[in-house]
C-alpha positions, 0 to 999 in steps of 0.5 A: 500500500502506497503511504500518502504523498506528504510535500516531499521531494528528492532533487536526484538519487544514486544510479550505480545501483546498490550493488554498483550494477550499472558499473558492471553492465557499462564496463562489460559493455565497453568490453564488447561482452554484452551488447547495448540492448543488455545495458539498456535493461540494467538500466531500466531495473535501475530506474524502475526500482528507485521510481518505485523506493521513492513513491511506496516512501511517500515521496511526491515529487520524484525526478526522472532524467536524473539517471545517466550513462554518464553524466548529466551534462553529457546528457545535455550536450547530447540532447543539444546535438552539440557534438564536436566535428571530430566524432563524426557524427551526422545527425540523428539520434545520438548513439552510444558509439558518439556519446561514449566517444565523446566521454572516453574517446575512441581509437582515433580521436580522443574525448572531450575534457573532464573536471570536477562538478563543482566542489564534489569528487563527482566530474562531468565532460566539459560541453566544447562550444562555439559560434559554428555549432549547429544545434539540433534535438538530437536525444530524447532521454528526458521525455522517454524516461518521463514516459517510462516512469509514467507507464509504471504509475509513477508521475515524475518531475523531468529534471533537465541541467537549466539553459543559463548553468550549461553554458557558463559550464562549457567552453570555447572550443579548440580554434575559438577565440578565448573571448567568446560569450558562451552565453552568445548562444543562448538564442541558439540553444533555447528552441531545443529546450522549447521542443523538449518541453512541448514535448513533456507537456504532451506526454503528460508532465505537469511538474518540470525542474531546471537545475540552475546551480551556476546560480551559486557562484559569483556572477556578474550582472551580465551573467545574472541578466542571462537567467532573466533572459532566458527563462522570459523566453521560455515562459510562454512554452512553460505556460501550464507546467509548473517549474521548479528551479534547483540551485544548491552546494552554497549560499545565494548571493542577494543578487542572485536570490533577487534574479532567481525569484523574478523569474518569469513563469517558474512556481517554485524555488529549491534552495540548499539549507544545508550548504547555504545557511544564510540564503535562511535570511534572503527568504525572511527578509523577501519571498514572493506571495504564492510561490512554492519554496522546496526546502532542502533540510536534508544533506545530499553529500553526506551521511549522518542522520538528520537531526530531525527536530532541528530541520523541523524547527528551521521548516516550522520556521520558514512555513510561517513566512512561505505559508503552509501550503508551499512549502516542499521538504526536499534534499539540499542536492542530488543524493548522487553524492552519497552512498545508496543503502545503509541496509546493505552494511552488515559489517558497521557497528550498531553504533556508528551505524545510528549516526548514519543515513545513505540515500534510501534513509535520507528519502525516508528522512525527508518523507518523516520531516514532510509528515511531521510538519502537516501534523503526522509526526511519527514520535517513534522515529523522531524518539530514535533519532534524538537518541542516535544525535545524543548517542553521537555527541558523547560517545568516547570513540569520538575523541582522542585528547593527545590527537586535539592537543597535538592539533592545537600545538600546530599553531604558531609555525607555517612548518616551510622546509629550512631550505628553499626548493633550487637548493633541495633540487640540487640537492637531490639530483647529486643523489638521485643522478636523473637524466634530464625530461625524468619519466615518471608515472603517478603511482598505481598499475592497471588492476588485474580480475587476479589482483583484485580476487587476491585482495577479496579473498585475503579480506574474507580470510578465504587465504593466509597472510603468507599467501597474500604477502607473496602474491602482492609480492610478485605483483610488485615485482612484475610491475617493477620489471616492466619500468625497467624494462621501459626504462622508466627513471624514477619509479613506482610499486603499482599500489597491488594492495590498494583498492583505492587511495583514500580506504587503503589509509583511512582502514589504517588510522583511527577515528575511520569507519568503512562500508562495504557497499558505501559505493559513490559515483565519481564518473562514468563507471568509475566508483569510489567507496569514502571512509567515514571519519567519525572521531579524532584521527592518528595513525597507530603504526607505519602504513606503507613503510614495508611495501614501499621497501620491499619495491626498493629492495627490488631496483638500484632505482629511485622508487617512490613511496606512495602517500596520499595528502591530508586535503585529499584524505578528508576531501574524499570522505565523509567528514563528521560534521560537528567540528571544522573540517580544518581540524580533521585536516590538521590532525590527518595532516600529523598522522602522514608526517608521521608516515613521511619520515618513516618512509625517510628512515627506511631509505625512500628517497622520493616520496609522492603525497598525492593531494589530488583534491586540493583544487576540488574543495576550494569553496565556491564563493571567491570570498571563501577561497583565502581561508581554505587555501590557507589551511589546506597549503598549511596542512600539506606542508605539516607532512613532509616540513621535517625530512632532509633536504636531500628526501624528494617530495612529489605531488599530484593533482587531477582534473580541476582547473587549477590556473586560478590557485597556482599561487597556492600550488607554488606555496605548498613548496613541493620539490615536484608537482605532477598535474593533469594538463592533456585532457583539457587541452594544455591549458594548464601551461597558459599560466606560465604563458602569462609569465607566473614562475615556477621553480620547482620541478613539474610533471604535466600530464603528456597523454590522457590515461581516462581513455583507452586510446594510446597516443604515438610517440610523435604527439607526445613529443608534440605536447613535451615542445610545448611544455618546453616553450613555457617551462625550463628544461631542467625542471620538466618531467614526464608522465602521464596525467594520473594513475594507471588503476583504470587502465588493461596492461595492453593500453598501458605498455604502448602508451608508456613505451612511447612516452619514454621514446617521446623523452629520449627523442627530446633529450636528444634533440636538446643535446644536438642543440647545444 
């Protein structure tokens, strides 16, 4: 029996699937093992089930469009027919082979650039424009998922990325001026959008959302002009639909708040209350008679328990100023950015299981607050929750004195090295010998079905520790062979006994909890799994120190001990929510300086804290950006401020755009940087262009490793000359753009064979310069 339909709403849900089946089925598509019509059916149960979760829990406005193969904006290009030349493609409707060519590339050309959605470890495919694009309605996802949900009996609010934040989203393509006005082409793009809406009114739509979360950001009066502009445009094709515009990850400014409120022909306004606390004041202080405020009181990218009586406090306290009867209880965003179904953790203690709610409790969450505010509190549920909230605070697992003492010493010191980076480099290079043009790679090797069944079975306690120490043992060393076969200069172990980054530390420090199917999107097929910090962290022995010797042990090669950074670690978490994330950062910050000299003591030259996320949780708001980056650079330093000047230390960072934070790049004081830069067009280097100086070595990614496409010696080459035209010989190293994890052994080999050519081929030419 169906629970009768409170003011409730979800702004989007997990796709992956509880048991990550829509990653199986897309991978096994790539893999030519089944064929799209089986992917199509995966896809389908999917979303059938989440339509179903969603309405037997009471919710009333469920959205449809919010599932992809990929990402939404994708989604969105693909709807556009904005389909760069360089796949082919010659009308009709968009296929899988264009679609997934554009997100992976193919054979012959490569895909479109990749970056962070927003301040999330979720990406989206960067939507390449231009005045010569030819627009046309080219995928009728929307409305076929409409009708889908509709012939199951679930009447659903398509959601489709709103005009206005697709096109500050995208880029000028290759060839068009930097200069050009993205949102030039508004008129252009704006009939498609009519067709696409005429089109869910036909079918039956009566409800229809546009996320506008660009609205977020620090925007310009012309910027701001273009959401005016727009939705005037569309008001008389939206007469007789009711529409939802979705903002959230941040505040409002008041003059985006003013912007979005007089908008033409929209009905309701969903606001992130979680993030965006003082938007509370913007809607006190004016909000328009009549209209529908969707209330998002319940966090969407993390995953502790509501605190139920507070967001039924804070919505008793907006209904008396939106009135009664409009006000909707809803997510503060996508629940994409959580994991699926706490039911599924059989291994969480009762515990820290009480503190949490992943997407499915999050539903019922907001479905509870939604009866509790028309007068059906449900006392047991609200009962449960106080408990688990109070349960939380006292609970003795949570703190740690000698850890929140050691943070609190922190202050008072930047903790820079004693030596500046030209005299460490020099330093270095007397004892590590390395030709000029170093190669590198940035840490892991493709994971093999036997590598990952080893690790499965060592976990269930199906093997012994011997048998596992001897298999990742001859991983290493197979891993090991291959760079030296290569010629590789300065190399590394492949990371056989991580399954990821970020779980392989957190399992090994205090204050960490994981999940067994805590499984979060980040792209495409890609999925991570957070750990969730529930209490003070420190590190109780070394982590890595064994492995990382071992793979020493086994070359007269510089290897490098693989780490990842304290920004990165707390980035790509659930972070406890009742202190400053700055101080979880500082005290994750300590447990790796620990791990750094250790790795020092056991003779590992080089060592790479990889802070991968640094750029990603940059807050959204330019006002913000000093104080995070500040922390963030200050943490960073704290791991590694205590080694000798001859101890090399290496960075990472990925798909972000980090031209804007260069600054705080170079002040971390890094002896070597490895940074993405070939997938989004090099656009990295245009920094230096502009004549910003940078000392210490780097390692701009040569070739693009989130694509199966292997690039030849000569573009590789190519793409060192232009590094070379911006940065000093003496300083530039060659990689690729990220870890090798995601890779098959076949794509990996010729790829790294001609990215050590490529430098050979440099090296002599610099040499015939002379």
């Amino acid at each position: 029996m169906l629970c009768q339909k409170m003011a409730s709403h979800i702004v989007g849900y997990p796709r992956m699937g509880p048991k990550r089946e829509l990653k199986f089925a897309l991978e096994s598509f790539w893999d030519k093992k089944s064929s799209a019509e089986d992917l199509q059916k995966v896809a389908a149960g999917l979303r059938s089930s989440i339509w179903k979760q969603m309405a037997d829990a009471g919710i009333k406005y469920i959205p449809s469009n919010t599932f992809s193969y990929y990402d939404q904006v994708l989604d969105t290009t693909a709807m556009l027919g904005a389909v760069p030349p360089r796949y082919g493609w010659n009308g009709g409707e968009i296929g899988f082979d264009t679609y997934f060519s554009m997100a992976r590339g193919n054979a012959s050309v490569p895909a479109m650039e990749m970056t962070k959605w927003f301040d999330t470890n979720y990406h989206f495919i960067v939507p390449e424009l231009g005045p010569d694009v030819r627009f046309s309605y080219a995928s009728h996802k929307a409305v076929d998922e409409y009708k889908e949900a509709k012939a199951l009996g679930v009447n659903t609010v398509p959601v489709l990325v709103g005009p206005v934040s697709y096109l500050l989203l995208s880029k000028p393509a290759k060839g068009v001026e930097k200069t050009f006005s993205l949102l030039s082409l508004l008129p252009k793009i704006l009939p498609i959008y009519k067709e696409v809406i005429s089109e869910l009114k036909a079918a039956g739509a009566s409800w229809i959302q546009f996320d506008e979360p660009t609205l977020v950001l620090d925007l310009d009066a012309h910027q701001l002009q273009a959401f005016t502009a727009a939705y005037a445009d569309l008001e008389s094709t939206l007469s007789g639909l009711n529409v939802l515009i979705e903002t959230y990850f941040a505040d409002l400014t008041s003059g985006a708040y003013k912007t979005l409120i007089e908008l033409k022909g929209v009905t309701a306004y969903g606001l992130d209350l979680v993030r965006g606390t003082k938007t509370i004041d913007l809607i006190k202080t004016n909000f328009p008679k009549g209209k529908f405020l969707f209330a998002g009181v319940v966090d969407g990218r993390n995953i502790w328990a509501n605190d139920l009586a507070s967001s039924l406090g804070t919505l008793q306290a907006l209904e008396a100023i939106v009135g009664k009867d409009n006000l909707v209880v809803s997510t503060s965003c996508s629940l994409l950015h959580t994991a699926v179904d706490l039911v599924n953790e059989t291994k969480l203690d009762d515990e820290i299981k009480s503190w949490l709610a992943f997407a499915a409790q999050k539903v019922v969450e907001v479905n509870a607050l939604a009866k509790a505010l028309a007068g059906q509190k449900d006392e047991a549920f609200f009962a449960s929750n106080a408990t688990a909230q109070a349960s939380r605070k006292s609970s003795p697992r949570v703190t740690n004195e000698a850890v929140q003492k050691a943070a609190a010493a922190l202050k008072g010191s930047d903790h820079r090295r004693a030596t500046n980076v030209s005299a460490r480099l020099d330093a270095q290079q007397k004892k590590l010998n390395l030709p000029i043009l170093p190669t590198t790679t940035i840490g892991s090797f493709p994971q093999t079905l036997e590598l990952r069944r080893v690790r499965r079975e060592f976990k269930a306690n199906k093997i012994s520790e011997d048998n596992y120490v001897k298999a990742i043992k001859e991983e290493i060393k197979k891993v090991v062979d291959l760079q030296e076969e290569l010629d590789i200069d300065v190399l590394v172990h492949g990371e056989p006994e991580r399954n990821d980054m970020v779980e392989y530390f957190g399992e090994q420090l205090s204050g960490f909890a994981f999940t067994v199917n805590g499984w979060v999107q980040s792209y495409g097929s890609r999925c991570v799994k957070p750990p969730i910090i529930y209490g003070d962290v420190s590190r109780p022995k070394p982590m890595t120190v064994f492995w990382s010797s071992t793979a020493q042990s086994m070359t007269s090669r510089p290897m490098k001990g693989m780490l990842t950074g304290p920004v990165t670690i707390l980035n790509w978490s659930f972070v406890r929510n009742d202190q400053p994330r700055f101080e979880t950062c500082y005290q994750i910050a300590l447990a790796i300086k620990d791990e750094v000299e250790d790795l020092e003591k056991a003779g590992i030259n080089v060592i790479q804290i990889d802070e991968a996320a640094l750029r990603e949780g940059l807050p959204l708001r330019k006002s913000e950006h000093a104080f995070y980056l500040k922390w963030a650079v200050h943490s960073f330093r704290i791991t590694n401020c205590g080694v000798k000047d001859t101890t090399q230390i290496h960075t990472h960072m990925c798909y972000s755009n980090f031209n804007d934070i260069i600054h705080s790049i170079i002040d971390m004081d890094a002896d070597v940087i490895t940074i993405e830069n070939s997938r989004s067009d090099e656009k990295l280097l245009s920094v230096f262009r502009e004549g910003v100086k940078y000392g210490a070595g780097i390692g701009p990614g040569v070739y693009d490793i989130h694509s199966p496409r292997i690039p030849s010696t000569e573009e590789i080459a190519d793409r060192i000359n232009k590094m070379l035209a911006v940065l000093e010989t003496n300083i530039l190293w060659v990689n690729p753009d990220c870890g090798l994890k995601t890779r098959k052994y076949a794509e990996v080999k010729p790829a790294l064979n001609n990215m050590v050519a490529a430098a050979k081929l440099l090296r002599t030419q610099l040499a015939s310069a002379k």
